[in-house]
C-alpha positions as CSV (number, residue, x, y, z in Angstrom):
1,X,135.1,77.3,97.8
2,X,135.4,80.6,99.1
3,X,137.0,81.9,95.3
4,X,134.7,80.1,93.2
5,X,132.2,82.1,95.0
6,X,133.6,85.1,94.4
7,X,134.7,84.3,90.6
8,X,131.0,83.5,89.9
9,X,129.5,87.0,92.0
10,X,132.1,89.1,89.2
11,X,131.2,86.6,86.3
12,X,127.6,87.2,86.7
13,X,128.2,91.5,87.3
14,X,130.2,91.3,84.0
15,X,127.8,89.5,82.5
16,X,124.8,91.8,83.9
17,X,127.2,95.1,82.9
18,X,127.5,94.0,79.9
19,X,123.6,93.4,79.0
20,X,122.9,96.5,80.7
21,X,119.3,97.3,81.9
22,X,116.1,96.6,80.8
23,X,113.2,99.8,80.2
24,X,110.2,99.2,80.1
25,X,108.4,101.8,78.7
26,X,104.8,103.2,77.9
27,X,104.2,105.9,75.2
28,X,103.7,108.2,78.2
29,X,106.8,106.9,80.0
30,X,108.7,107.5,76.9
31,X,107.5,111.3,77.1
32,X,108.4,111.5,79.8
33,X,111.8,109.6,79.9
34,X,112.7,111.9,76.8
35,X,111.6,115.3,78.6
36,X,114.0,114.5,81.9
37,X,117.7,113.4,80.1
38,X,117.6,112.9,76.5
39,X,120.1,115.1,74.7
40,X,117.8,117.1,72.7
41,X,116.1,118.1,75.8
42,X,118.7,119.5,77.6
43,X,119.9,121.3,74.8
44,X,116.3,123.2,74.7
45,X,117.1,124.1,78.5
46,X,120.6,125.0,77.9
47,X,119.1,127.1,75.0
48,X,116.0,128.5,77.1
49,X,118.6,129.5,79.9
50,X,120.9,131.4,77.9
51,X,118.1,133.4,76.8
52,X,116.3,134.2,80.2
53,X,119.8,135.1,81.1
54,X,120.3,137.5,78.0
55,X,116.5,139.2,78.6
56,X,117.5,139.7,82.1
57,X,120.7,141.6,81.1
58,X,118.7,143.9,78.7
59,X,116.0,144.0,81.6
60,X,118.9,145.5,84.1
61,X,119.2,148.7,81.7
62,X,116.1,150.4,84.1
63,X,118.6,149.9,87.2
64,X,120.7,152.0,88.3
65,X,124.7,152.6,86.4
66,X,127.2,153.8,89.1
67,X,130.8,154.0,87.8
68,X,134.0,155.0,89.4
69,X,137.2,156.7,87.5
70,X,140.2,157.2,88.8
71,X,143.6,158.5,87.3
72,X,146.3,158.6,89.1
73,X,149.2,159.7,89.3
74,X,148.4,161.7,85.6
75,X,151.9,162.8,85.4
76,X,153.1,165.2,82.3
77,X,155.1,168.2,81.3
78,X,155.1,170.8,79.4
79,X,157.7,173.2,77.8
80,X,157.5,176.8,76.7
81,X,158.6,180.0,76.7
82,X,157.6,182.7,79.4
83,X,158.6,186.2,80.6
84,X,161.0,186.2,83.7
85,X,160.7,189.4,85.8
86,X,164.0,190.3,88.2
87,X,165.4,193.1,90.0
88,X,169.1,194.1,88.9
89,X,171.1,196.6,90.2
90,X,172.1,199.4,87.4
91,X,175.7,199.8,86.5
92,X,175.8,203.4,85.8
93,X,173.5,204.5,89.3
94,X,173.7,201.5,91.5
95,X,169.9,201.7,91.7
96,X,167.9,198.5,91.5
97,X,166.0,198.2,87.8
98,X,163.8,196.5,86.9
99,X,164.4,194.1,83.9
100,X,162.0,190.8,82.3
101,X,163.3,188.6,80.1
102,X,161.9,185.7,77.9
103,X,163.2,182.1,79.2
104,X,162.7,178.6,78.1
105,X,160.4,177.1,81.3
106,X,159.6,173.6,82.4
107,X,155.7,173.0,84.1
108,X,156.0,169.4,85.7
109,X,151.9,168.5,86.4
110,X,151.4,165.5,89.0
111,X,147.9,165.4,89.1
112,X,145.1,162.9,90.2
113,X,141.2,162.7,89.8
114,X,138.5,160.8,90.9
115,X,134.8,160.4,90.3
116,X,131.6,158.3,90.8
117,X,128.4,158.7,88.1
118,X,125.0,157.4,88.6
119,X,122.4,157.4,86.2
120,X,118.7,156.4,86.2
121,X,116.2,155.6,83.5
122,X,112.9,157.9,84.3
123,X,109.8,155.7,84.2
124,X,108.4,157.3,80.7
125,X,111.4,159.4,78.5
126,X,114.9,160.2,79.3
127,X,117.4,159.7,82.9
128,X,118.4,161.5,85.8
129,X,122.0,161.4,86.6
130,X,124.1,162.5,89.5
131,X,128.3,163.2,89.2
132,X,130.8,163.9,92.1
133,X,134.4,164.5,91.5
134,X,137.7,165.3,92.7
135,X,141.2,166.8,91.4
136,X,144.2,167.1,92.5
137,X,146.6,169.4,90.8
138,X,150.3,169.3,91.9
139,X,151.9,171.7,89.4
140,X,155.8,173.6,89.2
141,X,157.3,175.4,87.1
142,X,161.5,175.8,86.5
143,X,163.2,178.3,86.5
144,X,161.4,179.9,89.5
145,X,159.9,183.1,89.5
146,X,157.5,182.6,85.7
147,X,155.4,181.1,87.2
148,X,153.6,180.1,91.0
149,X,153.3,176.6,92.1
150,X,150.2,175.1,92.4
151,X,149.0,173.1,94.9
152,X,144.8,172.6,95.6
153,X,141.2,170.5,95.1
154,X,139.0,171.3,93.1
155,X,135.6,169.6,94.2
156,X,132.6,169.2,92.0
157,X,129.1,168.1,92.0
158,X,126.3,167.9,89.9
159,X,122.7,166.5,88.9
160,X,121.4,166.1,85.4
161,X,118.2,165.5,83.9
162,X,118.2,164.7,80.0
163,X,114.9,164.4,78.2
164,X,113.9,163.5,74.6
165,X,111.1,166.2,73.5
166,X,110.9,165.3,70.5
167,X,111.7,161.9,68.5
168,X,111.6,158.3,69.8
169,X,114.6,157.2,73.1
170,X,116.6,154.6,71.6
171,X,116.8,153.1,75.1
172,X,113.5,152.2,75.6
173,X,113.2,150.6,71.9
174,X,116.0,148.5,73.1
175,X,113.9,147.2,75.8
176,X,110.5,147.0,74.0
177,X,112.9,145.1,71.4
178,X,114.4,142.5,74.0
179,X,110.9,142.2,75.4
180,X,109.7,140.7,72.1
181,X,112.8,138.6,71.8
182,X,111.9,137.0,74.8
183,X,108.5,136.2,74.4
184,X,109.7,134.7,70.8
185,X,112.1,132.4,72.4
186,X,109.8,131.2,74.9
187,X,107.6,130.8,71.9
188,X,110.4,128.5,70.2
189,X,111.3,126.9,73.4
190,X,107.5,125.8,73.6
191,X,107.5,124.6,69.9
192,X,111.0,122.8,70.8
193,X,109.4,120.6,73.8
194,X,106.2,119.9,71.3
195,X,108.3,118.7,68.8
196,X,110.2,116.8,71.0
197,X,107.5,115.2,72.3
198,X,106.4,114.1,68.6
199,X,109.3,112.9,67.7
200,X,109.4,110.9,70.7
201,X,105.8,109.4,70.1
202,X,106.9,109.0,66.0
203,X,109.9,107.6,67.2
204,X,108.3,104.5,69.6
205,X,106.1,104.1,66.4
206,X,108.4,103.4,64.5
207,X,109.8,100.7,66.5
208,X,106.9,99.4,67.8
209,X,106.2,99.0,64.1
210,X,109.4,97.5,63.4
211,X,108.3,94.9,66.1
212,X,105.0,94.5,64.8
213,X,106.6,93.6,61.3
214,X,109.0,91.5,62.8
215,X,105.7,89.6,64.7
216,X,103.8,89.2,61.6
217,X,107.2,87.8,59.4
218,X,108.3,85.7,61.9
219,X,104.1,84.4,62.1
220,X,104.9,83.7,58.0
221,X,107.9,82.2,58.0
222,X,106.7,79.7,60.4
223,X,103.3,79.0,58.2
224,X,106.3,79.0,55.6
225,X,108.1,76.1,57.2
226,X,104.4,74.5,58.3
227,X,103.6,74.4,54.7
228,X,107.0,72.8,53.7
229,X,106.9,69.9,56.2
230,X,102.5,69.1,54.8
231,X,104.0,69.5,51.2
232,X,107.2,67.3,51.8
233,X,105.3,64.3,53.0
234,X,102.6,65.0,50.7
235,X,105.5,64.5,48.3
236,X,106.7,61.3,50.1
237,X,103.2,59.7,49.9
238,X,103.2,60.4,46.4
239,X,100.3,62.9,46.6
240,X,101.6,65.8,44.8
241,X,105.1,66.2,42.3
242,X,108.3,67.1,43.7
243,X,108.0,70.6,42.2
244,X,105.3,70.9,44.8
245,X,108.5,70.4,47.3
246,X,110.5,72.9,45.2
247,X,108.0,75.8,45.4
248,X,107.3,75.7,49.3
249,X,111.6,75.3,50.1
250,X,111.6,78.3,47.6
251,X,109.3,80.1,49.9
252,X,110.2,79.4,53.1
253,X,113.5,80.8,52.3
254,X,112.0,83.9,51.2
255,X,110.6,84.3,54.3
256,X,113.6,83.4,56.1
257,X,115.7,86.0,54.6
258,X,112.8,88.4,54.7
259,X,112.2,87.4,59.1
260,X,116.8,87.9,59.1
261,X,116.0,91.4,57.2
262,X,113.4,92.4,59.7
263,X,115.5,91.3,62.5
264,X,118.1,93.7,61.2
265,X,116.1,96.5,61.1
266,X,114.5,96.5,64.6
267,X,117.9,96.0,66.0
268,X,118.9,99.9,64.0
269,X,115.4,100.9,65.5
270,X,115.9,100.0,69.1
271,X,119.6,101.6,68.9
272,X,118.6,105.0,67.3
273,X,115.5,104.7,69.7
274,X,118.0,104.3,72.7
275,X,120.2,107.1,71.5
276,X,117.0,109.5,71.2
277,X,116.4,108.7,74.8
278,X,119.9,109.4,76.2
279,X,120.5,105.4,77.1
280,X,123.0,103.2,76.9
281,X,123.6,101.2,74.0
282,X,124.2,98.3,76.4
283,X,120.7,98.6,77.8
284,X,117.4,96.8,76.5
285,X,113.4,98.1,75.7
286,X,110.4,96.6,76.3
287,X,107.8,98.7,74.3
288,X,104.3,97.7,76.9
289,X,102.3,100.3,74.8
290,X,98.5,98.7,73.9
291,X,97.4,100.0,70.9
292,X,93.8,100.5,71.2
293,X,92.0,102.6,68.0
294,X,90.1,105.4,68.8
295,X,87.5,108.0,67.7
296,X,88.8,110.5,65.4
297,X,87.6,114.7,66.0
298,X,84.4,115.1,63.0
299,X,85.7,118.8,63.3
300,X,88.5,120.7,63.0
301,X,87.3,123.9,64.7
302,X,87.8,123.3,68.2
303,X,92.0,122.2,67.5
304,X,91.7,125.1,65.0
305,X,90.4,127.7,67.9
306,X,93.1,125.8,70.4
307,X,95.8,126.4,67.8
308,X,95.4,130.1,67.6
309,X,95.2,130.6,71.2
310,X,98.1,128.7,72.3
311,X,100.6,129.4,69.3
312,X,102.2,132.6,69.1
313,X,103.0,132.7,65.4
314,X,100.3,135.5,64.0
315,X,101.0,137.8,67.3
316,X,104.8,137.8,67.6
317,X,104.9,139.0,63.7
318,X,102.4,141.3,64.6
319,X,104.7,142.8,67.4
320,X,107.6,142.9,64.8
321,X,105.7,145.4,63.2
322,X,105.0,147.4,65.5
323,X,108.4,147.3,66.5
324,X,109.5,147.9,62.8
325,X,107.0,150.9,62.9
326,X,108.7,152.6,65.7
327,X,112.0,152.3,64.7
328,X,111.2,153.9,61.0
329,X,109.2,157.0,63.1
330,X,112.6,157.2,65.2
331,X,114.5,157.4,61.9
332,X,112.5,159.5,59.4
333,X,114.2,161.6,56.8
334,X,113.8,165.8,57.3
335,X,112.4,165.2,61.1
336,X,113.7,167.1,63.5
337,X,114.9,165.9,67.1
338,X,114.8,167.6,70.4
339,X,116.5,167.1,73.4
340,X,116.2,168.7,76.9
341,X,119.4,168.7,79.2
342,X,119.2,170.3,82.7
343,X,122.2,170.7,85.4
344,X,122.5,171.8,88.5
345,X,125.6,172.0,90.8
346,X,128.5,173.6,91.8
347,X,132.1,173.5,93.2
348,X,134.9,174.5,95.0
349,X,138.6,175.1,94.7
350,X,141.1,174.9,98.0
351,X,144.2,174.1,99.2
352,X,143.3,171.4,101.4
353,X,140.7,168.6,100.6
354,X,138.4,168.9,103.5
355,X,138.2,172.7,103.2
356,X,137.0,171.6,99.7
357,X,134.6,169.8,100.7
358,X,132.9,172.6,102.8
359,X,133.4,175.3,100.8
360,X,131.4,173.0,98.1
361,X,127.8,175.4,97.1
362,X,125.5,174.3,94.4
363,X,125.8,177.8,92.7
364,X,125.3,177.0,89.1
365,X,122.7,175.9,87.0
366,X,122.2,175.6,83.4
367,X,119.5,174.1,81.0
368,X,120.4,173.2,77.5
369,X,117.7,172.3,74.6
370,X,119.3,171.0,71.6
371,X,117.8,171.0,68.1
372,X,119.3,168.9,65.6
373,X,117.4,169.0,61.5
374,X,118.9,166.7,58.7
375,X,119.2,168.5,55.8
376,X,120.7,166.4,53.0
377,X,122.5,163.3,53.3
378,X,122.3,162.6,49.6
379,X,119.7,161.0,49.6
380,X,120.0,158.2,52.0
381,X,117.5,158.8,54.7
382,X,114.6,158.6,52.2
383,X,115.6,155.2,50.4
384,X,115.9,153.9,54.1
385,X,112.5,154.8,55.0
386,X,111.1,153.2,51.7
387,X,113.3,149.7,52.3
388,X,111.6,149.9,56.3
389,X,108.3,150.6,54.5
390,X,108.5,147.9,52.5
391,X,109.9,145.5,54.9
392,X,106.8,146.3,57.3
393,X,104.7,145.6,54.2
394,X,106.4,142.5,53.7
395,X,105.9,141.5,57.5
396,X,102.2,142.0,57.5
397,X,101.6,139.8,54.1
398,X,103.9,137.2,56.8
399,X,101.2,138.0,59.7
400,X,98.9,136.7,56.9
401,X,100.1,134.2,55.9
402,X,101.4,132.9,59.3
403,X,97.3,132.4,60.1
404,X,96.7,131.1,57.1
405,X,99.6,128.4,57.1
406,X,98.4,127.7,61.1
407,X,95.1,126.7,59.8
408,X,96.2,125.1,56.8
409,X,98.4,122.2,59.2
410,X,95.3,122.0,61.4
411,X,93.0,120.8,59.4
412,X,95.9,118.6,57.6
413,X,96.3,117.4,61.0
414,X,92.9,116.1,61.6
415,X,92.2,115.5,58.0
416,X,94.7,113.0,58.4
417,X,93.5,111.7,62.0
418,X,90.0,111.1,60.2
419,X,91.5,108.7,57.1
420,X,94.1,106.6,59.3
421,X,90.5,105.9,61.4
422,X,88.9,105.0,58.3
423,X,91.7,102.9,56.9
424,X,92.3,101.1,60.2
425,X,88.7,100.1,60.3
426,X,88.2,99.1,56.5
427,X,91.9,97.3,56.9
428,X,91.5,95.6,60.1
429,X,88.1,94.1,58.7
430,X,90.2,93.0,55.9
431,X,92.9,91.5,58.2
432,X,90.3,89.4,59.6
433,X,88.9,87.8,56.2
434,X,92.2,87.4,55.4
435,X,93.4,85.2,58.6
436,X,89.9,83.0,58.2
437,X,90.5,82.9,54.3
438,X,94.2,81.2,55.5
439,X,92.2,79.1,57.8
440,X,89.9,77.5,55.4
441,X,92.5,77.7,52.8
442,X,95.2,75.1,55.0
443,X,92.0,73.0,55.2
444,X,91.4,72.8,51.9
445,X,95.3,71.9,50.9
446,X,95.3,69.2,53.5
447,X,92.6,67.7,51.9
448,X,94.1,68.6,48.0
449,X,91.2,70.7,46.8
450,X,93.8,73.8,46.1
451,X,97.4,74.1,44.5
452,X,100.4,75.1,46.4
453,X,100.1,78.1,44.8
454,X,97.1,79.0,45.8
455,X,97.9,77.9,49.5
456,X,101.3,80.3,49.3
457,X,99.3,83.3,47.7
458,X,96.8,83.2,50.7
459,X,99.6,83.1,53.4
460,X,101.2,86.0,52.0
461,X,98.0,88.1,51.5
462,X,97.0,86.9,55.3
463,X,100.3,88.5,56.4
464,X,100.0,91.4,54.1
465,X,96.7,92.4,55.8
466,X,97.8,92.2,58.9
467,X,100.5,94.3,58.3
468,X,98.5,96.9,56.5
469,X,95.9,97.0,59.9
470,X,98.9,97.2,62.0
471,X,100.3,100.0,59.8
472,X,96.9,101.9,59.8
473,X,96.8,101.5,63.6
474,X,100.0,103.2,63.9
475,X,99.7,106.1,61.5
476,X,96.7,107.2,63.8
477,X,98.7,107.3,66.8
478,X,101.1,109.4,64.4
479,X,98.1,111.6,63.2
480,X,97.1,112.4,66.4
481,X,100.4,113.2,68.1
482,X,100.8,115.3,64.6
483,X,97.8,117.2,65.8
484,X,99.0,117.7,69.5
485,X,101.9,119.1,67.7
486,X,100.3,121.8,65.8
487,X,98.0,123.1,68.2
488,X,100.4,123.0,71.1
489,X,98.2,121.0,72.9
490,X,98.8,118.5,76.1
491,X,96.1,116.8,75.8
């Protein structure tokens, strides 16, 4: 007893594994279910991280740089030729005399260095930077006598200042340049989670759509199979010919491959819907959405005004150009740069490192302004400038056109919005004629005042005009997430 038990708790959590769950979802909890884990959203926040992480990088220029070098042991030797001085006793006097002769010598260097560098960006133009090093010099020379070993530190320490006078600091452009890459990916990040959201909305649509189809084919082919039952004992009664018979079987196994066709192609729906969302095949939707029509804007001004506050399209090309601008002034042709370089320091040089380091005295200073004029480079500076010209030309007929194209998908938008209201309304009107036309029309077959024909024309324009209302229904849930869309809006 005890086994069965068992055998029927896994049977029935295989059979539960295997079905998967069940969703049941809004149009909002759709949003929303696609924000949190569907694939294309987390590829926006994979996206949106890297590049908070890449401005942050650029950001970290205006810190401060400290470095450390150290080389050791910086071993090497050196051969040459030097001028030995001894003392050699003469062989004529006995007297000492002094003689120099040239030798081949050997200088054997162990040396070793260290230093640290700092260096910060100055608020407006230009850095300070600050340098401390050591050296060790461990040097002999063979045969004794050319030349002295030497053994000491040299100590040395300095501060810098290093100004541009005169032409733009390419490490400021960098930042102003990262500065408008970032705000144009958040810009596409934000465009990213609107169309995200629209595709969501388009995409439960569609299959409430497909559903909606599948209701209204199913509803025919069961007036399909209605019909065939009143004409087949019509038949048998002797009330109408066995064509009759023949046209209605015909019919109802249109709609039966037309209801196994739908079937099909709400089952691809529901899967590509599930995919979208980041579920389970396995798993099942129930779409609880109630489509109510609503009021469409009379005017596109106020989505229009929304639109060119929220969307950044007209005033990030607008920074490009500005951006464009100050690079060409940075790299004019026959413009003269200057640049200011102040140090001030000093050093010491001992035998021993700590008597170094107290002998150390800032004694030196120096300042340093460099002028640098192009002269000729064949030409090449000037047809640069003209190509950066013309590209900033080019980027304000884009500023241009970017508000005109912004407008132009506005009032699509709501243009759009207003005629799926109108055709839902004239349509679902006609939907209604249609179903009371199919009413009076199964009357009148009972009773033989209309053909078959007739009866099987009005069934399919009743389900036609259902369909169509549907349809129109749906394409203004369409139009107005299309709007959202375009004006960034959350509404």
């Amino acid at each position: 007893m005890r086994s069965r038990c068992i055998i029927g708790c896994l049977v029935a959590l295989a059979a539960h594994s295997a079905t998967g769950a069940t969703h049941v979802l809004t149009l909002e909890d759709a949003v929303r279910l696609t924000r949190a884990q569907s694939p294309a959203a987390r590829r926006i926040g994979l996206q949106a991280r890297r590049d908070a992480l890449r401005y942050d990088a650029a950001r970290r220029a205006v810190w401060p740089n400290l470095g450390l070098d150290l080389a050791a042991p910086d071993l090497s030797r050196e051969f040459s030729v030097g001028l030995q001085t001894s003392t050699q006793p003469d062989t004529a006097t006995g007297q000492p005399v002094l003689q120099s002769v040239y030798v081949k010598t050997t200088t054997t260097s162990r040396n070793a260095s260290g230093s640290v560098r700092a260096r910060q960006l100055l608020p407006w133009h230009g850095s300070v930077s600050a340098l401390g090093a050591v050296v060790y010099r461990d040097e002999t020379t063979t045969p004794t006598g050319v030349r002295a070993a030497r053994r000491d530190y040299q100590v040395a320490t300095s501060i810098g200042l290093d100004v541009p006078l005169l032409g733009d600091d390419p490490e400021r452009r960098s930042l102003h340049r990262a500065a408008v890459e970032q705000v144009r990916n958040r810009s596409v990040e934000r465009t990213s989670n609107a169309q995200l959201e629209f595709d969501a909305v388009a995409r439960y649509l569609d299959l409430l759509h497909a559903r909606m189809a599948l209701e209204i084919v199913q509803a025919a082919a069961t007036a399909a199979a209605q019909s065939y039952e009143v004409t087949r004992r019509k038949v048998t009664a002797g009330l109408l010919p066995d064509v009759e018979r023949l046209k209605t079987e015909v019919y109802r196994a249109e709609r039966d491959a037309r209801l196994a066709e739908q079937q099909s192609q709400l089952a691809r729906s529901e899967d590509e819907f599930k995919v979208f969302l980041g579920l389970p095949l396995a798993d099942s939707l129930r779409l609880v959405e109630i489509l109510e029509p609503f009021a469409a804007p009379d005017s596109a001004a106020p989505w229009l005004e929304r639109a060119r506050r929220e969307r950044d399209d007209v005033g990030l090309v607008e920074a490009e150009v500005a951006l464009l601008e100050r690079d060409r002034l940075a790299h004019r042709p026959r413009v003269p740069t200057v640049d200011l370089a102040l140090r001030y320091g000093g050093g010491a040089n001992e035998s021993e490192l700590d008597r170094a380091l107290d002998g150390l005295s800032a004694n030196a200073m120096s300042a340093l302004v460099t002028l640098h004029v192009p002269l000729w480079d064949g030409g090449r500076a000037s047809r640069t400038d003209g190509a950066d010209a013309t590209e900033i030309a080019l980027r304000r007929l884009d500023a241009a056109d970017a508000s005109s194209r912004l407008e132009l998908e506005v009032r699509d938008a709501v243009r759009q919005m207003q005629d799926a209201a109108r055709r839902h309304a004239v349509l679902a009107a006609a939907s209604r004629l249609a179903d009371e036309l199919q009413r009076i029309d199964g009357e009148r077959y009972e009773r033989g005042l209309i053909d078959t024909q007739r009866y099987l024309a009005g069934q399919v324009d009743a389900a036609t005009a259902r369909l169509g209302s549907a349809e129109a229904l749906l394409d203004l849930y369409r139009a107005r997430a299309r709007l959202r869309f375009v004006a960034l809006s959350e509404e």
